[in-house]
C-alpha positions as CSV (number, residue, x, y, z in Angstrom):
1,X,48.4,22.6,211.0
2,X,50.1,24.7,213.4
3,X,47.8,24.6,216.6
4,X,50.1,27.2,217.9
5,X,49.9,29.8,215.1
6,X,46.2,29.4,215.1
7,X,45.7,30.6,218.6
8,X,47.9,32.9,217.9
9,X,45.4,34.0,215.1
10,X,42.3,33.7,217.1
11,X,43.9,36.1,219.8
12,X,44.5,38.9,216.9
13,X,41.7,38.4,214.3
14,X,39.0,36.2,216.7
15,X,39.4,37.0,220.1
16,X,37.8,34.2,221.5
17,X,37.7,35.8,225.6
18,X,36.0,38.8,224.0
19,X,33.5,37.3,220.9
20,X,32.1,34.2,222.9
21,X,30.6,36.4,226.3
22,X,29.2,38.8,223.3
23,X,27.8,36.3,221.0
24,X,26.8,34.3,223.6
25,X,24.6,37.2,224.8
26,X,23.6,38.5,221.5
27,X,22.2,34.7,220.4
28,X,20.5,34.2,223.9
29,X,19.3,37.7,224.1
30,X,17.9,36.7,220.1
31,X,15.8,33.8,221.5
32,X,14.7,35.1,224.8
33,X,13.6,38.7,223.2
34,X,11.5,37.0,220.5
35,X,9.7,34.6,223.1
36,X,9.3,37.8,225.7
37,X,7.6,39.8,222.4
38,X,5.3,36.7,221.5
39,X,4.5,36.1,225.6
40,X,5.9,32.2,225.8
41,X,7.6,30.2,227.7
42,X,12.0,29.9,227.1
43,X,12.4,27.2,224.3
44,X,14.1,24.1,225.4
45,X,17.9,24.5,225.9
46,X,19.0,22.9,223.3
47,X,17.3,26.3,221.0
48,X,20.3,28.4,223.2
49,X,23.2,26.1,222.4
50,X,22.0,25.7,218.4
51,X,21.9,29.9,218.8
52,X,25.4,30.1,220.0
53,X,27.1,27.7,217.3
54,X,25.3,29.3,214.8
55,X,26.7,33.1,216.2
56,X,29.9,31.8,216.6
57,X,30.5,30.0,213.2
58,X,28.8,32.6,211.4
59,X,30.9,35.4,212.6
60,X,34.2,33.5,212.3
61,X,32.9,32.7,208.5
62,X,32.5,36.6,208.1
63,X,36.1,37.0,209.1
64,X,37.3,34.4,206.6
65,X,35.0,36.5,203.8
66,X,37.2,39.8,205.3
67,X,40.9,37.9,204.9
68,X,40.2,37.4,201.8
69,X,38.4,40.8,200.3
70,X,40.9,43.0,202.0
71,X,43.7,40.3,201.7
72,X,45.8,43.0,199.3
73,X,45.0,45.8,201.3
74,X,46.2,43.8,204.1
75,X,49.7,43.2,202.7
76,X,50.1,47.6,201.3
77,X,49.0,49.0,204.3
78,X,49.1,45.8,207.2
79,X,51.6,43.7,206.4
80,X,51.6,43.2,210.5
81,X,48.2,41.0,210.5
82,X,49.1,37.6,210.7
83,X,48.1,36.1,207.1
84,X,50.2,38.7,205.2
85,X,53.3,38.5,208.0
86,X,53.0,34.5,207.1
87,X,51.6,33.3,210.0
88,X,48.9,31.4,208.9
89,X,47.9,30.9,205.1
90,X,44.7,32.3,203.8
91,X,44.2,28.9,202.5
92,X,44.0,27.2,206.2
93,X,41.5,30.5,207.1
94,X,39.1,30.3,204.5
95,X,39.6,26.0,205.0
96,X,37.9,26.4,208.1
97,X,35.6,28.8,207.6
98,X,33.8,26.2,204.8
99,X,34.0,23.6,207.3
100,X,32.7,25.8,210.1
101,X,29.4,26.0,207.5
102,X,28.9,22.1,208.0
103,X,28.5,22.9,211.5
104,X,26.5,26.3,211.2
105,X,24.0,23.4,209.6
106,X,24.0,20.6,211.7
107,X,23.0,23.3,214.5
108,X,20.3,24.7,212.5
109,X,19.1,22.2,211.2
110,X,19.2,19.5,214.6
111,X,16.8,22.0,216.0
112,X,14.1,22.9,213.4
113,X,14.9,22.2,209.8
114,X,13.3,24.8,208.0
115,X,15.4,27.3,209.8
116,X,18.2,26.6,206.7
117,X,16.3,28.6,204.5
118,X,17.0,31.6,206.7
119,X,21.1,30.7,206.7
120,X,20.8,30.3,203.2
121,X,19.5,33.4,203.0
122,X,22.9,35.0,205.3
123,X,24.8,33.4,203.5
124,X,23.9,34.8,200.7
125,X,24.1,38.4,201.7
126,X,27.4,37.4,202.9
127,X,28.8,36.5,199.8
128,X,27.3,39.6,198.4
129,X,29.1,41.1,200.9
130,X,32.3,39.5,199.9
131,X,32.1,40.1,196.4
132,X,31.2,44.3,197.3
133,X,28.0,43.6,195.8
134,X,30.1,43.2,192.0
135,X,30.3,46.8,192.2
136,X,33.8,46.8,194.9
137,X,35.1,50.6,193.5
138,X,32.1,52.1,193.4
139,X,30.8,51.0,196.6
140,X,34.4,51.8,198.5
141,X,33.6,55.2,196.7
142,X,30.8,55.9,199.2
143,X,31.4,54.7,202.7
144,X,28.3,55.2,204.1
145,X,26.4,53.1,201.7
146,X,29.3,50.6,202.3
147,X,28.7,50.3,205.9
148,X,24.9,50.4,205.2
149,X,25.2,47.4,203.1
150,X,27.7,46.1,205.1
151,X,25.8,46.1,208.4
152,X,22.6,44.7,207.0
153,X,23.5,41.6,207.4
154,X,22.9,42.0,211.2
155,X,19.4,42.0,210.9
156,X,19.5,39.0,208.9
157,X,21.6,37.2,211.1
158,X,19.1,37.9,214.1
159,X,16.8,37.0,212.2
160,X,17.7,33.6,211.6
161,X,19.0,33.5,215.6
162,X,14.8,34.4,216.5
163,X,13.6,32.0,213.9
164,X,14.9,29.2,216.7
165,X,12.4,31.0,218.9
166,X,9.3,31.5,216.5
167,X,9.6,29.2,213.4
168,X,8.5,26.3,215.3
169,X,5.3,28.1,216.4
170,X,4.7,29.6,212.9
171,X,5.0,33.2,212.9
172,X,7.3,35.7,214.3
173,X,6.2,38.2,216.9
174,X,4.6,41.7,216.7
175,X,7.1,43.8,217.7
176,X,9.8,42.0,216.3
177,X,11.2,44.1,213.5
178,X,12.4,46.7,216.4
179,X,14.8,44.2,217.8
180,X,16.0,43.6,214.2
181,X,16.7,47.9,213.8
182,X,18.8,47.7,217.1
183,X,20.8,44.7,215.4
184,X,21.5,47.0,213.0
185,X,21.7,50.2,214.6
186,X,23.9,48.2,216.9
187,X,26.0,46.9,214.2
188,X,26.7,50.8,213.0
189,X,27.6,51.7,216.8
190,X,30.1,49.3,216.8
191,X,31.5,49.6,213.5
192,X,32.1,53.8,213.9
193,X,33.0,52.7,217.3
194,X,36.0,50.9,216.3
195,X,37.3,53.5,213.7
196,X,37.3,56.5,215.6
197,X,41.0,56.5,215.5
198,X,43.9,58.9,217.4
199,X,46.0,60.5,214.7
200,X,48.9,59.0,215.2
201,X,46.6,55.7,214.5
202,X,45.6,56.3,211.1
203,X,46.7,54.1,208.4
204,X,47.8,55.5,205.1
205,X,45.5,53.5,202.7
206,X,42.7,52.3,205.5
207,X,39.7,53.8,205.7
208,X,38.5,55.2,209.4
209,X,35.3,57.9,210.3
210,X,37.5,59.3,212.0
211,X,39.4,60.8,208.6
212,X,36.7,60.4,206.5
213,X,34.1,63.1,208.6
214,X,37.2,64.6,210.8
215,X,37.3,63.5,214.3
216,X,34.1,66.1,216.3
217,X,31.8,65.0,213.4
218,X,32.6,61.0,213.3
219,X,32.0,61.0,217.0
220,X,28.3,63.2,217.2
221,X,27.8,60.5,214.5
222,X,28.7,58.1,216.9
223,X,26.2,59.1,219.6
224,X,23.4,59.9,217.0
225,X,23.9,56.4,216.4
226,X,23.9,55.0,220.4
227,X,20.9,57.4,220.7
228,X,19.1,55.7,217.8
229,X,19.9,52.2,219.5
230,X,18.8,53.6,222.7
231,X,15.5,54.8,221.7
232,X,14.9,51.1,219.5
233,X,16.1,49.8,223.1
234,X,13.1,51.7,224.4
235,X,10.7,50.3,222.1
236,X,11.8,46.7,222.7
237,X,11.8,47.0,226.3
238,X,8.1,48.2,226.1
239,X,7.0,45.6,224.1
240,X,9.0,42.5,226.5
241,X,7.7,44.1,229.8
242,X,10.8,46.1,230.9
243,X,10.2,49.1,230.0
244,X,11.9,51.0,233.5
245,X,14.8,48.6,233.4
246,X,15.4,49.7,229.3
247,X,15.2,53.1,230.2
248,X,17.5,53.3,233.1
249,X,20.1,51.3,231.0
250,X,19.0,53.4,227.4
251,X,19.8,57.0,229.9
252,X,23.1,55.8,231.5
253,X,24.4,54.2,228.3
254,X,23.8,57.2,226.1
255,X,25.5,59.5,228.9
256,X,28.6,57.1,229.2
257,X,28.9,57.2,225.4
258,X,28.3,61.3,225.1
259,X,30.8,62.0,227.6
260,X,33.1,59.8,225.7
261,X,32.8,61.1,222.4
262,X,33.0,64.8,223.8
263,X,36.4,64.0,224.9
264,X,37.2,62.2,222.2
265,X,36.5,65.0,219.9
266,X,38.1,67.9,221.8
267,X,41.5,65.4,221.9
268,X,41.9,62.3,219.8
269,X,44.2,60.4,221.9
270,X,45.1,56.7,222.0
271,X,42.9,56.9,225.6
272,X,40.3,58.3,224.2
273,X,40.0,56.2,221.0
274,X,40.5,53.0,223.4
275,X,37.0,54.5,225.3
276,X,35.1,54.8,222.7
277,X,35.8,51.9,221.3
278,X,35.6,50.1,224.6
279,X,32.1,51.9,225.2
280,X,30.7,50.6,221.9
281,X,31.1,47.4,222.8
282,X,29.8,47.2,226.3
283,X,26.8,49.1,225.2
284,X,25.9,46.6,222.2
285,X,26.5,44.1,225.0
286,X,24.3,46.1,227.7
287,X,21.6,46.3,224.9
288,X,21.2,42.8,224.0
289,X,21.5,41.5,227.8
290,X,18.7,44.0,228.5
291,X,16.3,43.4,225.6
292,X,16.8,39.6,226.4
293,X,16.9,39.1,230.2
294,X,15.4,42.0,231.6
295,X,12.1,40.9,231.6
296,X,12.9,38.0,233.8
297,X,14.1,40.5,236.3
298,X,11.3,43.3,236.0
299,X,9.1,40.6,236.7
300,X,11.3,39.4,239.8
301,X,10.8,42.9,241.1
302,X,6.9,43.0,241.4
């Protein structure tokens, strides 16, 4: 195993700088938001470290599922990406993404056991997923049913992160099927996000929003999606106490992202599509770290 050509990988296809701060968030933000909704105390620390392997192995797992399903895409259109230039093998990728479930276990299943149903349950949607659901041409056919399908498995992902929070007391919150829509609202934002491409960025043979619905229309899109997040943002922060702290962040966000769309619209450029793109994730970020933690400092403030 080349330790070198891994990282290598990881700084392409797993950005570790950029996906640990966000999944840290996004699994802390899971636990914290569910206790906040069901009015208890924080769970012992060892529910926020279980959170974050469980993120963290899950999502690498989910790019091992994408090497392999767009593997021959990958070698038409991006012979570039590091499995089909020969950097790594898709063998030593998909290797550790089955030993990364062993772990994705242990964490789950060290803290509450019957919390493995739930990954059981992702990990089935997953390989659904993987496999396009048996129907691949049909659902490539219609790409907004594909990232429908696609991006449900947000949702399940959080959760299986809140189930660390309320399993153990026996039921999940009121409230909580709000913070599972902005997973998945979230999940859209960033997914247009990333494909809102400059034209000199498309790629013969890849799929972006931006070709698909021409570049003014992907991004209104875009912020109808942001706006939906922000308003389920809203509704979460009302039901954890934060309700002025969600709106100030729902407001700002939504303006950021408006005024970056706008100018991504009236010119695609490389500048603009790095904004958006850059946008969509600090406002998934923004989201989570508010629906998780502001309640802690709304209450500091009275």
């Amino acid at each position: 195993m080349n330790l070198g050509a891994l990282w290598t990988y990881q700084a392409e296809r797993f950005p570790l700088a950029k996906t640990a701060p966000l999944l840290g968030v996004f699994s802390a933000a899971s636990i914290s938001a569910s206790a906040q909704m069901a009015g208890r105390a924080l769970p012992h620390w060892t529910a926020f470290l279980a959170g974050f392997v469980i993120a963290m192995t899950l999502f690498f797992q989910m790019r091992a599922c994408d090497e392999w399903k767009d593997l021959e895409d990958d070698r038409l259109y991006r012979p570039d990406r590091p499995i089909p230039r020969g950097l790594v093998s898709l063998r030593l990728i998909l290797t550790l993404g089955v030993a990364s479930m062993a772990l994705t276990a242990l964490a789950a299943g060290l803290w509450h056991p019957p919390v493995l149903w739930m990954l059981v349950l992702v990990w089935v949607w997953l390989a659904a997923m993987t496999l396009e659901f048996g129907v691949p041409t049909w659902l490539k056919a219609r790409p907004v049913l594909y990232l429908l399908s696609h991006m449900a498995i947000m949702p399940l992902i959080d959760l299986l992160l809140t189930a660390l929070e309320w399993m153990p007391h026996g039921r999940a919150p009121s409230g909580l099927w709000l913070f599972l829509a902005l997973s998945f609202v979230n999940g859209c934002v960033l997914e247009i996000g990333r494909k809102l491409w400059a034209a000199e960025h498309e790629i013969e043979g890849v799929d972006s929003y931006s070709r698909l619905w021409g570049p003014a229309r992907a991004a209104a899109i875009w912020v109808l999606a942001v706006a939906l997040s922000a308003l389920l943002l809203l509704g979460v922060g009302a039901r954890t106490g934060a309700p002025g702290i969600s709106a100030l962040v729902a407001m700002t966000g939504l303006a950021a992202c408006a005024w970056a769309a706008r100018r991504y619209a009236v010119a695609p450029s490389p500048a603009a599509q790095s904004r958006v793109d850059m946008l969509a994730g600090l406002w998934v970020f923004l989201c989570y770290a508010t629906a998780g933690f502001a309640p802690f400092l709304a209450r500091a403030l009275t």
